[in-house]
TIRO-2110 file (N, C-alpha, C; in Angstrom, 1 decimal):
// TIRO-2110
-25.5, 108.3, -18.0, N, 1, A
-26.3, 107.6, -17.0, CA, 1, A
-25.5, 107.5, -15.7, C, 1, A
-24.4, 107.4, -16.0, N, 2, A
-23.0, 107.4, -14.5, CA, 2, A
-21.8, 107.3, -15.1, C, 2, A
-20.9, 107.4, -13.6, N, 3, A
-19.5, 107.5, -13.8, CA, 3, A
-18.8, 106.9, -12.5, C, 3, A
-17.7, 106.8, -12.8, N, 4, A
-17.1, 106.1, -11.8, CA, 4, A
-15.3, 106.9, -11.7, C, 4, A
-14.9, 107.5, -10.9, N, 5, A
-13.0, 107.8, -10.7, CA, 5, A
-12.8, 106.8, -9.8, C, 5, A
-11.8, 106.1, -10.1, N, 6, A
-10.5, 105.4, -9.2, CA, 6, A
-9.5, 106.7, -9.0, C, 6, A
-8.6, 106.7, -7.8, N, 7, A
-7.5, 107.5, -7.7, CA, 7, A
-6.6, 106.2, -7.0, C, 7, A
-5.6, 106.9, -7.4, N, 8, A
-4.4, 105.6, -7.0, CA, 8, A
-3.6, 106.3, -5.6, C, 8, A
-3.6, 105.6, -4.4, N, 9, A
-3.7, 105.4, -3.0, CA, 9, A
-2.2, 105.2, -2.5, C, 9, A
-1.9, 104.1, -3.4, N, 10, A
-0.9, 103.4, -2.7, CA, 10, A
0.1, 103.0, -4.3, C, 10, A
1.1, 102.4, -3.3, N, 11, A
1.5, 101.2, -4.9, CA, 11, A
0.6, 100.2, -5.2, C, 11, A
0.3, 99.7, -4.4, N, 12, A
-1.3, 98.6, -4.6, CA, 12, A
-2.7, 98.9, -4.5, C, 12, A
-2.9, 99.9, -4.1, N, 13, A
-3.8, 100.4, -3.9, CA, 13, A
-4.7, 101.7, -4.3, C, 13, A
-6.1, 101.3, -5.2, N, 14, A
-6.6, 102.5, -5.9, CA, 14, A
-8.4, 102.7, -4.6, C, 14, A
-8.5, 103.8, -4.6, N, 15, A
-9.6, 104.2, -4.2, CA, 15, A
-10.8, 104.2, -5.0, C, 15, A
-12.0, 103.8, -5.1, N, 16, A
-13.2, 104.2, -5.8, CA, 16, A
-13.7, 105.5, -5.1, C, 16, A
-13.0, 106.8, -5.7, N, 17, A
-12.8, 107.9, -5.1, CA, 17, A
-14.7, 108.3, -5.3, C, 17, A
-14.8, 108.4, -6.1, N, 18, A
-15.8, 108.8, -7.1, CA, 18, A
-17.0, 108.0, -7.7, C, 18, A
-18.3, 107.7, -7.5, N, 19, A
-19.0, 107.2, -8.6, CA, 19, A
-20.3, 107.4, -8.1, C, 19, A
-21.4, 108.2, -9.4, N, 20, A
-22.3, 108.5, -9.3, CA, 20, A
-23.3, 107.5, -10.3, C, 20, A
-24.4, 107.7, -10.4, N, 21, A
-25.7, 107.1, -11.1, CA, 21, A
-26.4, 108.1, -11.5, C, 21, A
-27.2, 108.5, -12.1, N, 22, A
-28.7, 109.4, -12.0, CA, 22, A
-29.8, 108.7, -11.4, C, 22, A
-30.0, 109.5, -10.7, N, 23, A
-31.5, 108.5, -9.6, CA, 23, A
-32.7, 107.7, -11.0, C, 23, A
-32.8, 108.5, -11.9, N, 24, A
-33.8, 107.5, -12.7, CA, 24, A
-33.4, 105.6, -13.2, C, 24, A
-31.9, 106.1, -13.0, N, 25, A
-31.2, 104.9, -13.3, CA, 25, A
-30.6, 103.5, -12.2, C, 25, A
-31.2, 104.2, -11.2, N, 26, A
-30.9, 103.3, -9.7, CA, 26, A
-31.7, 102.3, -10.2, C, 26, A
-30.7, 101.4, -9.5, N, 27, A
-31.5, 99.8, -9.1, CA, 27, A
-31.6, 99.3, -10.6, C, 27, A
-30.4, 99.2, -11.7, N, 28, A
-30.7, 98.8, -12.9, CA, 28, A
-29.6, 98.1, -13.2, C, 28, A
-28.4, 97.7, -12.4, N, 29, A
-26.9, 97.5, -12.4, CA, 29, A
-26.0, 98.2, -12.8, C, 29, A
-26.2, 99.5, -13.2, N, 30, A
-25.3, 100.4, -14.0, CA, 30, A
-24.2, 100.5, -12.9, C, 30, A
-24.4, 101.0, -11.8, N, 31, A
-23.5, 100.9, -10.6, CA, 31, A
-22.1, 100.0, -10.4, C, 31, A
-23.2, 98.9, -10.6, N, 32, A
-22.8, 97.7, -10.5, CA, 32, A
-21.6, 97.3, -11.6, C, 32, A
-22.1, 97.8, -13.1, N, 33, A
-21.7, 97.0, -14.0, CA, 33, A
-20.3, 98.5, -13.9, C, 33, A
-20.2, 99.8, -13.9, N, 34, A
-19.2, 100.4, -13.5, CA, 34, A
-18.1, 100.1, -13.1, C, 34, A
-18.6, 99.4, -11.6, N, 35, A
-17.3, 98.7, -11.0, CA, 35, A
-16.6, 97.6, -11.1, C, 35, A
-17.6, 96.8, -11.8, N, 36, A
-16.4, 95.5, -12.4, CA, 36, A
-16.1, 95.8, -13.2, C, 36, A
-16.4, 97.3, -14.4, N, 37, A
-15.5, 97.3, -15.1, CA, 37, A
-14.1, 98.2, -14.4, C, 37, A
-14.1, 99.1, -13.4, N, 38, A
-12.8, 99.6, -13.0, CA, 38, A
-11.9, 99.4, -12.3, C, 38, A
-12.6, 97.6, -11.1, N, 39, A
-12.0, 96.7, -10.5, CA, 39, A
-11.5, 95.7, -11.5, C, 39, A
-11.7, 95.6, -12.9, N, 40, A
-10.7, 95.0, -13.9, CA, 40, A
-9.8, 95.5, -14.7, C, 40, A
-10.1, 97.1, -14.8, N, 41, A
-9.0, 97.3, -15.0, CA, 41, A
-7.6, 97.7, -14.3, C, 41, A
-8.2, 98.3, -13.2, N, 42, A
-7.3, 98.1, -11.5, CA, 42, A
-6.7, 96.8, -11.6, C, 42, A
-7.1, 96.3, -11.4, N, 43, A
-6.6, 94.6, -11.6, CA, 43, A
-5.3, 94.4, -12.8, C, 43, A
-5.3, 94.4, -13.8, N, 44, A
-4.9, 94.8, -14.9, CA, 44, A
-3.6, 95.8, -14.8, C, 44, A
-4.0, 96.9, -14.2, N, 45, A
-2.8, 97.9, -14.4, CA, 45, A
-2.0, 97.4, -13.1, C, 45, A
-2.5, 96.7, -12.3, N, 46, A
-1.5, 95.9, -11.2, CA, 46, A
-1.4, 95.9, -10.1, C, 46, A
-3.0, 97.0, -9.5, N, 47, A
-3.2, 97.2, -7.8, CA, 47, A
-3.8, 95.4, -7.4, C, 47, A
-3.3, 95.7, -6.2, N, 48, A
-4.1, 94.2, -5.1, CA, 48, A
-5.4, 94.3, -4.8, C, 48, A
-5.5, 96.1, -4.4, N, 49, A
-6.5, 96.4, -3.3, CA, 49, A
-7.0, 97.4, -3.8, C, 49, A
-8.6, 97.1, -3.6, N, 50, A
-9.3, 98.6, -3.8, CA, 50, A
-10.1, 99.0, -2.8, C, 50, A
-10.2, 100.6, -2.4, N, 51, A
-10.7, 100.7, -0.8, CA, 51, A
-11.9, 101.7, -1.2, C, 51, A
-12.7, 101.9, -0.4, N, 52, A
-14.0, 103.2, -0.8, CA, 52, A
-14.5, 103.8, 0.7, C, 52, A
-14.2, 105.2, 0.7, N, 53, A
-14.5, 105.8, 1.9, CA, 53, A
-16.0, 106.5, 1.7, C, 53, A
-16.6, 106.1, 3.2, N, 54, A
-18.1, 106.8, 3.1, CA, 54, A
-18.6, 106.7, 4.4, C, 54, A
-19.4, 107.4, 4.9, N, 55, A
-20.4, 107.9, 6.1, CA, 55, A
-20.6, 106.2, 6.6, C, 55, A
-20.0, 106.1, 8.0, N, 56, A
-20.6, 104.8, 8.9, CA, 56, A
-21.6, 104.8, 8.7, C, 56, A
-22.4, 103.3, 8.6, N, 57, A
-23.3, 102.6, 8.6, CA, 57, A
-24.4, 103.6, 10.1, C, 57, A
-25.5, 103.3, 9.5, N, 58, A
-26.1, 104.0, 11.3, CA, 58, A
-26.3, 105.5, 11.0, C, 58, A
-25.5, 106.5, 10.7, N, 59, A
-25.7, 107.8, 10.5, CA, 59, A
-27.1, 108.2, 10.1, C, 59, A
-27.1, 107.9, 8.5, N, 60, A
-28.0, 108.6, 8.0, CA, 60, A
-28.4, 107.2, 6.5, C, 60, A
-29.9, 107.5, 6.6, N, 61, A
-30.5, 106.5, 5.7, CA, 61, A
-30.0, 106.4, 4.4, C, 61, A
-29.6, 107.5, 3.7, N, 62, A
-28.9, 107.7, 2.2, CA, 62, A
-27.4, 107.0, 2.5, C, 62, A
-27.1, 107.2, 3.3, N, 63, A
-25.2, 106.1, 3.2, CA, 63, A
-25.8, 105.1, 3.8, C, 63, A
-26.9, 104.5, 4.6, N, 64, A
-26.8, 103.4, 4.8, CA, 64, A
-27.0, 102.3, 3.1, C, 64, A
-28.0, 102.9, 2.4, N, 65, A
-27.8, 102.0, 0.6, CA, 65, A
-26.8, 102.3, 0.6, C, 65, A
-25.7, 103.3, 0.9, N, 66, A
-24.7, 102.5, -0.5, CA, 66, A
-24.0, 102.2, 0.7, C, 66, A
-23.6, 102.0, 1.9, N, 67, A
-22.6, 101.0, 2.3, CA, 67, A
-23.2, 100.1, 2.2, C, 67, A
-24.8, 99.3, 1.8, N, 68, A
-25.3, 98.1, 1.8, CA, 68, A
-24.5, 97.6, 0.2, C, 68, A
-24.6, 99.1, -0.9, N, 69, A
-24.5, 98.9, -1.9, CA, 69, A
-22.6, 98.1, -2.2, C, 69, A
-21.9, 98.6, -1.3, N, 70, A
-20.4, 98.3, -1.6, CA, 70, A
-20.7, 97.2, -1.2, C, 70, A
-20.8, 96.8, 0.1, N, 71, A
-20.7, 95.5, 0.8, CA, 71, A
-21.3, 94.3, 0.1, C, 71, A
-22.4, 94.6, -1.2, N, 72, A
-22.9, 93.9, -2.1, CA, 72, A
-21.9, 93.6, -2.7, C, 72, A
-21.2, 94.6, -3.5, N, 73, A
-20.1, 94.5, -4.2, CA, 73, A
-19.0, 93.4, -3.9, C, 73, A
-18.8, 93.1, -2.5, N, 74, A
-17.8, 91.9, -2.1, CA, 74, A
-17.1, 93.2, -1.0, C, 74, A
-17.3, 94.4, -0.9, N, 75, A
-16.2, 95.2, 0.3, CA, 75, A
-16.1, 94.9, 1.8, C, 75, A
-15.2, 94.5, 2.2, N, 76, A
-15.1, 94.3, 3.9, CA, 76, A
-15.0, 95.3, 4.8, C, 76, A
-15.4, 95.9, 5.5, N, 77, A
-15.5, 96.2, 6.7, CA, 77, A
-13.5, 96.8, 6.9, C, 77, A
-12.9, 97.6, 7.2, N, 78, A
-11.5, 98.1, 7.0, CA, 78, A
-11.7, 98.6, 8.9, C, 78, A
-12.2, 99.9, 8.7, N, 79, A
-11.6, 100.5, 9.6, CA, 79, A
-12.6, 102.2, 9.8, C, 79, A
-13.2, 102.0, 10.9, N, 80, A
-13.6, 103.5, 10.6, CA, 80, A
-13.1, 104.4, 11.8, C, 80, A
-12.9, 106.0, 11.1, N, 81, A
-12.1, 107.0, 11.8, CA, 81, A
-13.2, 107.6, 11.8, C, 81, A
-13.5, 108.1, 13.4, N, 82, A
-14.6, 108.9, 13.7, CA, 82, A
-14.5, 110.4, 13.4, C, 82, A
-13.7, 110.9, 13.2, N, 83, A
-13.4, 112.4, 13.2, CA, 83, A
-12.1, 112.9, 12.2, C, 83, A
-12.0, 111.6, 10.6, N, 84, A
-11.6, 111.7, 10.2, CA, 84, A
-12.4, 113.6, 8.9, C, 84, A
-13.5, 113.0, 9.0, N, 85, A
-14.3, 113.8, 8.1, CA, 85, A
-15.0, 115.4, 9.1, C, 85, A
-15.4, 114.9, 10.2, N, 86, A
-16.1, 115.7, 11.0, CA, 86, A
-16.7, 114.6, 12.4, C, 86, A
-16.9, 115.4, 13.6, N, 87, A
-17.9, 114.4, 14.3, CA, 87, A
-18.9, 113.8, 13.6, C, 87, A
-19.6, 114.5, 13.3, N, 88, A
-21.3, 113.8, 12.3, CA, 88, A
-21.2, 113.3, 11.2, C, 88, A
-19.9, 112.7, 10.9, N, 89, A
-19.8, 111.6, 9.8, CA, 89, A
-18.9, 111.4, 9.9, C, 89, A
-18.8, 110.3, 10.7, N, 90, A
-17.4, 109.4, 10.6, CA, 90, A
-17.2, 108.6, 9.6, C, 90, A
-16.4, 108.4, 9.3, N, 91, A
-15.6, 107.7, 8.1, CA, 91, A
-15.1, 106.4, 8.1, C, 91, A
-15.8, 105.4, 7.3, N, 92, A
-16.0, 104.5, 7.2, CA, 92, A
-15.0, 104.1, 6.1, C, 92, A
-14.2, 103.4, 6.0, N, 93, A
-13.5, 102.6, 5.0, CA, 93, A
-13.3, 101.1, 4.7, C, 93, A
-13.9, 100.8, 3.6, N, 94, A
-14.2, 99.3, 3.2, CA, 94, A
-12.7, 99.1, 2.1, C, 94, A
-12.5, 97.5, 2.3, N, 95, A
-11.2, 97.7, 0.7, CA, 95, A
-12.1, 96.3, 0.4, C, 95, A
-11.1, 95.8, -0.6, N, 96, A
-11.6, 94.5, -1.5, CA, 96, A
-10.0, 94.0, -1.9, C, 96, A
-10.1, 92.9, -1.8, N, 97, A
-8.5, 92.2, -2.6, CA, 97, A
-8.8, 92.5, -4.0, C, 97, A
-8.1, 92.8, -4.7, N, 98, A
-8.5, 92.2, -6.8, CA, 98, A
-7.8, 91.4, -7.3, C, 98, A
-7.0, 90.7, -6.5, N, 99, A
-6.4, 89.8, -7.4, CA, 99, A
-6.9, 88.1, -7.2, C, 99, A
END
């Protein structure tokens, strides 16, 4: 039904590199229930911080749900680099404390 990669960033810090759903399974928590399980184990193995890079808000209707969808999650607002990806998708980066 889905999957989720963390990759590890920093000494504190793991990225939610990775995580998909199957569209029949949208909007059912699976997403959801993914990430508290990899922000607990993150947690656990001893990062602070977890960060998730994606297309600024505004661009295009498909990244605007899932930056609604992180920011659901508890993610803050980091930092975005306009021409980290290309001009036509700037790159948005959210983190989250975990501890």
């Amino acid at each position: 039904m889905g999957f989720l990669c963390l990759k590890q960033t920093g000494n504190a810090t793991v990225e939610l590199y990775v995580t998909g759903v199957l569209k029949e399974y949208h909007r059912q928590g699976i997403g959801r229930q993914l990430f508290r399980r990899a922000a607990e184990a993150a947690r656990e193995s001893g990062y602070s911080f977890i960060q998730v890079k994606t297309v600024q808000m505004g661009k295009y209707e498909q990244y605007d749900a899932t930056n609604k969808f992180y920011i659901s999650l508890g993610f803050k607002e980091f930092e975005v680099f306009p021409d980290l990806w290309d001009k036509w998708n700037p790159c948005q980066i959210y983190v989250m404390g975990l501890k």
